[in-house]
N, C-alpha and C positions, 0 to 999 in steps of 0.2 A: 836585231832588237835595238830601239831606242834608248838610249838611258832614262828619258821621260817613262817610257814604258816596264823597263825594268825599277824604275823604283816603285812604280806604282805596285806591282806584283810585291818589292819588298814589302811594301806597308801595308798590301793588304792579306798578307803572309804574317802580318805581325799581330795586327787584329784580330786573328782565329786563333793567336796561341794568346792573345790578353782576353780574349773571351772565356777560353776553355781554363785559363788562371784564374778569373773571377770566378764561376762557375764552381771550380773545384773549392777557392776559399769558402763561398754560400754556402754550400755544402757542410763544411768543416764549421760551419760558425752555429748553422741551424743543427747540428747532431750536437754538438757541445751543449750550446744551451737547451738544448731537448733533455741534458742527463744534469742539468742544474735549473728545474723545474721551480724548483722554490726560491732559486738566489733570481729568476728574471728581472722582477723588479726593484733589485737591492744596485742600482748601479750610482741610486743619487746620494747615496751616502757608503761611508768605507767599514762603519762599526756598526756589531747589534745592538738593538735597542736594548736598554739597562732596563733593572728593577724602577731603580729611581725614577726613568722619563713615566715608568707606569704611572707610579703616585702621586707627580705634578699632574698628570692627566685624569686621572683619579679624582686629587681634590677639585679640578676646574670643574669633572663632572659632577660632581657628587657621588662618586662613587670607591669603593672600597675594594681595597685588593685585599685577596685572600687566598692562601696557601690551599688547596684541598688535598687529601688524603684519598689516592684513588689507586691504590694496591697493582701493579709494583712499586706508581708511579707517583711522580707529589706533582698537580700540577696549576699554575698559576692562572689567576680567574681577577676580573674587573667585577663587581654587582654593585645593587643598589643597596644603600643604604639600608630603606625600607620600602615596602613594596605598596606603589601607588593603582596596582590591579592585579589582573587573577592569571595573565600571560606572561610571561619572561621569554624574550628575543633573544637570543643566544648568539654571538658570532664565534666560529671556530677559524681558528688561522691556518690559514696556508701551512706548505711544508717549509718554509722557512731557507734558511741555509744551509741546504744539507749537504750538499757539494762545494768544494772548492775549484774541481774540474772536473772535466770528463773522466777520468782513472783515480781520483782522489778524495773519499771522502771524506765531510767535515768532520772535526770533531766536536762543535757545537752546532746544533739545527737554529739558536736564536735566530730570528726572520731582524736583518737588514731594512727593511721597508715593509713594514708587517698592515698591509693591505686593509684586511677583515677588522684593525682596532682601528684604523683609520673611516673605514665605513661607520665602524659603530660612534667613531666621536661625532659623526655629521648626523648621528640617527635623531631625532628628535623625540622619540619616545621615554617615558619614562621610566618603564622598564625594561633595560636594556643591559646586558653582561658580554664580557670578553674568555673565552677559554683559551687559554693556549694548550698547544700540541706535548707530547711526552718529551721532555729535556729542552724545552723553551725558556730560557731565562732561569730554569733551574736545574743542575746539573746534580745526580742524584746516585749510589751503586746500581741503581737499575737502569741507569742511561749506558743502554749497550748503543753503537750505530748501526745495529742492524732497527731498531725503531726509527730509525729516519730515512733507511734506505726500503731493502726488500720488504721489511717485516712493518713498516709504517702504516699499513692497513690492517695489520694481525688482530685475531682474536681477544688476546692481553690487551691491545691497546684499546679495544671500543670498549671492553669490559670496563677499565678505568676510566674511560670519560664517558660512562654511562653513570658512573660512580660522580663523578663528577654535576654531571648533571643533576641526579639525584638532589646532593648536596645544597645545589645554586635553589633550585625548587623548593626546598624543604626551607632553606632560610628565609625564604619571603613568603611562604605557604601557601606559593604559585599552583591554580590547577591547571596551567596548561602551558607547553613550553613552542615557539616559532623557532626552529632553528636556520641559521644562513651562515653555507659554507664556502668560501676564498678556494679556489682551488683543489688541490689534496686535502682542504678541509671541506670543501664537498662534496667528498668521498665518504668522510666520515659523519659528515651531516646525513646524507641518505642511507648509512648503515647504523646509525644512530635510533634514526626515523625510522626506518623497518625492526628494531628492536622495541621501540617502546609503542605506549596506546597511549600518551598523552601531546603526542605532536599535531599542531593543528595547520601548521605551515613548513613547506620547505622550500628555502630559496638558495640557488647557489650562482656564486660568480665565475665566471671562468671555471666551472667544476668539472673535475676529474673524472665524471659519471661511469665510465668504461676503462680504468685502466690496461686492461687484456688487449681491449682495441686500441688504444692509445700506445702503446708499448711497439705494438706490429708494426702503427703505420709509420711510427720513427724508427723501424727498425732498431731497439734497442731490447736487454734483457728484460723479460718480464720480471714480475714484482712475486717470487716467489715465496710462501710464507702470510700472502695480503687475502683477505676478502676481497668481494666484488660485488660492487651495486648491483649488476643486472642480477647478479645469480639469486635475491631477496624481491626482487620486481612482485611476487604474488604479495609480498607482505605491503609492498608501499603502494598498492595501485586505486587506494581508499585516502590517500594523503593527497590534499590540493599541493600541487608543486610549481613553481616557475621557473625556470633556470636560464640564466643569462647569459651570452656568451658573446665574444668581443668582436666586428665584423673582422678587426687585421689581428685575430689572436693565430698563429698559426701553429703556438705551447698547447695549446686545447683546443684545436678548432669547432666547429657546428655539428660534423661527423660523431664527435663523440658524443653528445646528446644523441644523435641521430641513432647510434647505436646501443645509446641506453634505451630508448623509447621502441625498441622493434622487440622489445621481451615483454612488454607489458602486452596483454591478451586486450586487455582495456584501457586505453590512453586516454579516456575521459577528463582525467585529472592532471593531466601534464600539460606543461603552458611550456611557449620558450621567445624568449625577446634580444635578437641579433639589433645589437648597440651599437652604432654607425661609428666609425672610426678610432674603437676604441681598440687596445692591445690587450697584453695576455694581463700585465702589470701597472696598466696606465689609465689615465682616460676614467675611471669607475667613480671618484670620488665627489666630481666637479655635479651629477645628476643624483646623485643614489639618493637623495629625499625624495626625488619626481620617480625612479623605479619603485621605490618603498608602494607606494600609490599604487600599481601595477595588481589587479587580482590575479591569484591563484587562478591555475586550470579548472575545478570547480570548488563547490560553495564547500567551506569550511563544516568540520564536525564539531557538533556541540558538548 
C-alpha cells in the first residue's frame, strides 16, 4: 500500500465518523429544542419582556393594559380603549419560556420574543387585543409549572381564558370575537373556539393543532393532563379557520394540521397557507398585514 493510498483511506475514514458526529449533534439540538417549544424564538434577546415594555406599547397603540381576573388565574391583556366595532381580534401567545432545557423546567413562562403581540402591533385594525398565557408577566399562588408544562392545555386553564375573554367582549360590548393563536396559543385558540358560539374567525400561526401527534413524532412525553383540538373537531367544523404554517418550521410542521384536518368529517371550513421560507419563530411578522387579507376556509357566520 502507498502512503498516497493509505491516507487517502485515513481521511476518508475520518469523514464517516465527522458525518455520524454531526448527525448525532442534529439530533441532540432538534430533540432539545422540540422540549423548549416556546423559548424557539427567544434567542434575539436574553430577558422576558416586562410589564413596562407592555405599556410603552400600549400607549403607542392606544391601547390599555388590563389585569383580568380569570379564576385561578390573573392574566394580562392589551385592549382598546374603546371599541370602534362589534368584532374584537384576539391574539393569544405562544407558550412562552417554559423551559430552560431539555430536563429543566422554567420557573417563569414570560415569552422572550412573544411573537402573537408582535403580530398584533403590525395588525392594523382597530379592534384588536393581546391575551397572555397563565403566569406571563404575572406570577401569582396559582402559577404551579405544571400550567406551562403538561397541564398547559388543561381544563382550569381554557376555563380562565374563556373567562378572560368574556371580560375583553363585555368591555367594548363586542358581539363577536376573531380569535388568532401563535403556537401553543393555537391550541388554545381552537379550544377556546370549540367552547364558545361567538367566534367568527380562527386563525393560527405555527399552531400546535394536534399536540398527541406532535409529541410521537418528536418522540417526546405527551402533554398529560392537556386537551386536544382534534378530540373537539365536531364542535369547530362550522368555524371558517385558516391556519398557517412556516414552509422550514420543523417545531410544528404541515403534518400537524394535516393531522388536525383528518378528524373533521367535513373540512369545508378549513383553509391552510404554507409561508415560503418562513420558521417556527421567524419570518411571520415582515407579511402578516398581506396574511390578515387571507379569507377563511368558508364564509363567515353571521
Amino acid at each position: 500500500m502507498t502512503i498516497i493510498t493509505q491516507l487517502f483511506l485515513w481521511w476518508k475514514k475520518g469523514m464517516k465518523q465527522g458525518k455520524a458526529l454531526l448527525s448525532g449533534c442534529r439530533m441532540f439540538g432538534r430533540l432539545l429544542l422540540v422540549s423548549l417549544l416556546g423559548a424557539v424564538s427567544g434567542c434575539a434577546r436574553q430577558q422576558p419582556v416586562a410589564v413596562a415594555d407592555l405599556r410603552r406599547l400600549a400607549a403607542e397603540q392606544d391601547l390599555v393594559v388590563r389585569i383580568l381576573a380569570a379564576p385561578p388565574f390573573s392574566l394580562l391583556s392589551l385592549s382598546p380603549r374603546t371599541a370602534a366595532g362589534s368584532v374584537l381580534r384576539v391574539y393569544v401567545e405562544g407558550d412562552g419560556r417554559s423551559w430552560w432545557s431539555r430536563s429543566r423546567i422554567s420557573f417563569d413562562p414570560t415569552p422572550v420574543n412573544p411573537l402573537a403581540l408582535e403580530l398584533m402591533e403590525v395588525d392594523n385594525a382597530p379592534d384588536k387585543a393581546y391575551l397572555a398565557r397563565p403566569c406571563q408577566y404575572l406570577q401569582t399562588e396559582a402559577c404551579k409549572d405544571s400550567y406551562w408544562s403538561g397541564r398547559r392545555f388543561s381544563q382550569e386553564v381554557v376555563d380562565g381564558m374563556n373567562e378572560a375573554l368574556n371580560q375583553l367582549k363585555d368591555a367594548g360590548k363586542y358581539r363577536s370575537l376573531e380569535l388568532v393563536g401563535y403556537s401553543g396559543g393555537g391550541t388554545l385558540a381552537a379550544l377556546l373556539a370549540a367552547r364558545r358560539d361567538d367566534v367568527i374567525f380562527l386563525r393560527t400561526i405555527a399552531g400546535n393543532l394536534d399536540h398527541v401527534w406532535l409529541n410521537r413524532y418528536h418522540r417526546v412525553s405527551p402533554l398529560v393532563g392537556s386537551l386536544n383540538p382534534p378530540d373537539f373537531a365536531g364542535r369547530l367544523t362550522s368555524i371558517p379557520q385558516r391556519h398557517f404554517v412556516g414552509e422550514n418550521d420543523w417545531v410544528v410542521p404541515l403534518g400537524v394540521y394535516s393531522s388536525y384536518a383528518t378528524f373533521f368529517e367535513d373540512a369545508g371550513c378549513l383553509a391552510v397557507t404554507v409561508v415560503p421560507g418562513v420558521e417556527h419563530g421567524s419570518g411571520w411578522k415582515e407579511n402578516w398585514p398581506h396574511h390578515l387579507e387571507e379569507a377563511p376556509g368558508c364564509s363567515g357566520r353571521n
